[in-house]
N, C-alpha and C positions, 0 to 999 in steps of 0.2 A: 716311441711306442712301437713295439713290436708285433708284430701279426702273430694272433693265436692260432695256435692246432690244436685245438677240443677239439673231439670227434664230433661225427654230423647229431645232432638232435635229433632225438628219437619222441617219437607223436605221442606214442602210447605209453612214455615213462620219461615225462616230462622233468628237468632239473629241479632243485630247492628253490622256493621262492626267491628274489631281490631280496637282501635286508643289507644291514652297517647304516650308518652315520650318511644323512645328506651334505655336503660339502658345501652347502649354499648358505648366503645368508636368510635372513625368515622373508623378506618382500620376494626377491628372486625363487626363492622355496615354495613359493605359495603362490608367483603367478603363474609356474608351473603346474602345477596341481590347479589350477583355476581351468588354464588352456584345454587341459585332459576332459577336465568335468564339461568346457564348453562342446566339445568335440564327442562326448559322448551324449549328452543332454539335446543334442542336435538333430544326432544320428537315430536316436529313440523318436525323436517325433516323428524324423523321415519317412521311420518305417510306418509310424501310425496313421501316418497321413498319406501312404503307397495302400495301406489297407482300405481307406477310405475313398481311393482314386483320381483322389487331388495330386498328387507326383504319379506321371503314369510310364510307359518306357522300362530300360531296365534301372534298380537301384540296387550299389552295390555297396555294403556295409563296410565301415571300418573296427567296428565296437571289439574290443582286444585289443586293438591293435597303436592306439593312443599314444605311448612312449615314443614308437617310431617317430612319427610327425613333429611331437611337440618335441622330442629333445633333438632331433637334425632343424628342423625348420628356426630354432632358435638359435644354433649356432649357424645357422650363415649368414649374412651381410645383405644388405638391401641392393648392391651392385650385381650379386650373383643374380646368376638365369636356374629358374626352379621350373623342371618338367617333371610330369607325374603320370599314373597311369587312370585308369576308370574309376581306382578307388580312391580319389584325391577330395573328397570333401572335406575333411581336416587339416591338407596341406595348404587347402586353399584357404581357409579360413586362420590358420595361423602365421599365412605368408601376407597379411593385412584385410584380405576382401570383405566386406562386411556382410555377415552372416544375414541380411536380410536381402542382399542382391544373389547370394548362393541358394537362399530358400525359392526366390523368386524364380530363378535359374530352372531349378526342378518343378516348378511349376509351370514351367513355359511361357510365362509373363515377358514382356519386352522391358521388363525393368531389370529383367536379371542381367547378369555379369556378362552374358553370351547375347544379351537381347531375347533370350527364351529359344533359342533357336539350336543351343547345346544340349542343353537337359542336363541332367546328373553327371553323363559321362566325359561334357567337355566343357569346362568350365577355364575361363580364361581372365587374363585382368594381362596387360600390356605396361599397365602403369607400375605396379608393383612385379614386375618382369616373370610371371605366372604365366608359363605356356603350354595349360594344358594338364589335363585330360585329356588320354590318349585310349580309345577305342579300342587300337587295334595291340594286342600281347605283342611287346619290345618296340612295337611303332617308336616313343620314343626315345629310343637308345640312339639312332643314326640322325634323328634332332637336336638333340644335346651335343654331340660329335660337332653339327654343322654350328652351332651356335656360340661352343667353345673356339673352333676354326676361326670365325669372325670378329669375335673379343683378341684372340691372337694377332689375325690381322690387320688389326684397328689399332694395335697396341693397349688394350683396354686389360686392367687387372680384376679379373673375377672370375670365378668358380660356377661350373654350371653343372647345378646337382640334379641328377637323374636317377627319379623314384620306379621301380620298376620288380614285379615279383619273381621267384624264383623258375615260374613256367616261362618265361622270357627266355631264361637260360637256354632251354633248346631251341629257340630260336637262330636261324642264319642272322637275321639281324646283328643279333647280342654278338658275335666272333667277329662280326665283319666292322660294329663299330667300335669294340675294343683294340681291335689290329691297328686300324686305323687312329685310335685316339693316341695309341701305344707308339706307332710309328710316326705319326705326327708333331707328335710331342705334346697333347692339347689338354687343357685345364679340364677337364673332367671329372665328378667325383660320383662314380655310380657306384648308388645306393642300392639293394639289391633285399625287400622287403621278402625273406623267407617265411612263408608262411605254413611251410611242408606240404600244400594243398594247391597243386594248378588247377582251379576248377574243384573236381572232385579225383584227380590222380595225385596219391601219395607221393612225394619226391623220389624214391626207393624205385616206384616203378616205372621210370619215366627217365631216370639219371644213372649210366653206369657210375659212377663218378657224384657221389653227393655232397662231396667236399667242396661247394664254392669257390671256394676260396682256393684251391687248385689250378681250377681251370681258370682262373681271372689270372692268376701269378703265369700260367703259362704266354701271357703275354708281355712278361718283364714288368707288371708293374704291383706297386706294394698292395696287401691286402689288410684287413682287420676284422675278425672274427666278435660278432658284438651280442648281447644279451639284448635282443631288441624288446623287451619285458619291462629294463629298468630302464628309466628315464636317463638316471644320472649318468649309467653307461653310456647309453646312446648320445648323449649332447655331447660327454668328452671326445670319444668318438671322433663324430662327426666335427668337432670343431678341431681337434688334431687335425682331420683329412683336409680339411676346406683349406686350412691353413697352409697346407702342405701343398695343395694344388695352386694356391694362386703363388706360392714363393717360388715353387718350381716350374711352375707352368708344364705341370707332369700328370697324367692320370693319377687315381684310384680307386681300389674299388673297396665297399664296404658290403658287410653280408651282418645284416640285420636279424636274427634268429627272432621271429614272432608266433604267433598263433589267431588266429580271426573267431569269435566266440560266435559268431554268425554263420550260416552258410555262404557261398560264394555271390550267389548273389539272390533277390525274394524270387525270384523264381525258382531256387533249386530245392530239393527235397530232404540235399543232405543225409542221404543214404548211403555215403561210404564211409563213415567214422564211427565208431562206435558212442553213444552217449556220456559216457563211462569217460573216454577220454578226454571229451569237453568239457566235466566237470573236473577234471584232476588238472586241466590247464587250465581251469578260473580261479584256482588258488594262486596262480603267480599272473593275478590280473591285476595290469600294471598302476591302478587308481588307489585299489584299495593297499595292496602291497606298501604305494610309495607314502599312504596316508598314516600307515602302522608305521612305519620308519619315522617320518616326522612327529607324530603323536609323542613316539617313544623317546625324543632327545627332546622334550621338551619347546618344539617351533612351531606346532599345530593344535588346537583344543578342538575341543566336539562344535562349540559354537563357530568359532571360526570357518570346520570343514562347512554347517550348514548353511552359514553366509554365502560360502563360495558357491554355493551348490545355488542357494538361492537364487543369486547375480546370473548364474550361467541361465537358469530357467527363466529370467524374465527375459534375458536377451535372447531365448529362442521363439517367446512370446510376442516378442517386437517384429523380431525377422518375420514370424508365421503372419500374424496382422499383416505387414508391406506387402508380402505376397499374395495373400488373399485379396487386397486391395487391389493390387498392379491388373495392368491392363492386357489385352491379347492383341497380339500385333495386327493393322489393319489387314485386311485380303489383300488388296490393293500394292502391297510393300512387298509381298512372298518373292515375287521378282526381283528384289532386290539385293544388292551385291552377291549375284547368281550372275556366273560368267558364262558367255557365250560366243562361243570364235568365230569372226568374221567370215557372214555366205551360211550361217549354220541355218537350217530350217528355224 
């Protein structure tokens, strides 16, 4: 597979939607499309329950952006290390976490995945090798570096994929763990969730160089230029890359073209896009796009999509109940695995 040169995506004149033939069979076809609907049907209550003050803190939507998560998260392997950024709700929940300890999570309940003590933006699970929800823009890019380092050094085969958005890019981080992963030689496969929007700054204004995929190959290592909209794009992709990284024990990097139909995060106003364009970029929104494609080759009917739809809304109904139930950590505990060095006051 060869690294594409399309020109950078343009905000305000978005490409033709996703269409052709899904390559899947119909169960694999549709647990996809299941994933999407659970990750969206999630993301919708979050917000309605941020309205209501029960999720309080910042929460930062993924709704658009569905294909990314569910088509990388499903090609890689249970051995790899998956790090992500603040907007990991759906990475976490398709990388096994059960969506009632992530609702829990943002509730600050001690039953959640962090113990309530993460919230939305740092959601973890060790078990299923999820490190993260990362607070801080490109934090973890120089984690995934150290994490691939230690798989290297341990002699251990696997891929340690890092979810991380396009305002990363300027970050010093991003150049200094590339160099490094570059010059190391180390399994890394950064995933590079363009969403043309750091915050509320256009990519244009912010990036001499809006070509990704440039300045990642300036570090000798392969790129791939992806339609982060259609699923079926994204999982080739990413399973080409993953494969590629653990054969060779060599970087890559992938540049996921997406769009977020949300603002950045409930507290922002969403005053620098014009309205007009977030509806021309919900015609190549990735759920209903990939459900016309299926419909259309005969693997999907009407009933089926609202089975699936159904299944996702009971199972956010289950999560919201656990949460609502779970408990708040005693006072008594806050001190608790809180470090403090010897002679400190």
């Amino acid at each position: 597979m060869n690294a594409s040169r399309a020109p950078a995506v343009s905000a305000s004149a978005p490409p033709a939607p996703p269409s052709g033939p899904v390559p899947w069979d119909k169960p694999f076809a549709l647990s996809m499309l299941s994933d999407m609907l659970r990750i969206r049907r999630m993301e919708e209550k979050a917000a309605e329950l941020y309205g209501q003050q029960k999720i309080r803190g910042f929460l930062h939507l993924y709704i658009g952006e569905e294909a990314v998560a569910c088509g990388a998260l499903r090609a890689l392997q249970a051995e790899d290390n998956v790090v992500a950024t603040y907007r990991e709700h759906g990475h976490a929940l398709l990388r096994g976490l059960d969506m009632g300890a992530i609702m829990a999570e943002m509730f600050g309940k001690q039953e959640g995945c962090s113990r309530g003590r993460g919230g939305s933006m740092h959601l973890f699970d060790r078990a299923h090798r999820f490190f993260g929800g990362q607070a801080i823009v490109g934090g973890g890019l120089p984690l995934a570096a150290g994490l691939a380092l230690a798989d290297k050094m341990s002699g251990r085969c696997a891929a340690s994929a890092c979810f991380f958005g396009e305002g990363a890019v300027a970050e010093g981080a991003f150049h200094e763990a590339m160099n490094l992963a570059a010059l190391w030689r180390l399994p890394v496969l950064y995933c590079c969730e363009n969403n043309l929007y750091a915050m509320g700054t256009a990519l244009a204004r912010s990036e001499s160089q809006t070509d990704l995929c440039v300045k990642a190959a300036s570090y000798g290592m392969e790129t791939l230029q992806v339609d982060g909209m259609d699923v079926v794009a994204v999982h080739e992709a990413v399973q080409y890359a993953a494969q590629r990284v653990r054969s060779d024990g060599r970087p890559m990097f992938v540049e996921l073209q997406t769009y977020r139909f949300r603002a950045h995060s409930m507290f922002d106003p969403d005053l620098y896009r014009d309205k007009k364009e977030v509806e021309a970029w919900k015609t190549r929104g990735p759920i209903h796009t990939y459900s016309a494609r299926l419909k259309a080759q005969g693997s999907l009917t009407e009933a089926e999509f609202l089975a699936l739809e159904a299944a996702a809304q009971s199972e956010v109904d289950a999560a919201v109940a656990f949460a609502e139930a779970g408990s708040w950590e005693p006072v008594e505990d806050l001190l608790r695995d809180v470090y403090s060095p010897p002679g400190a006051a």
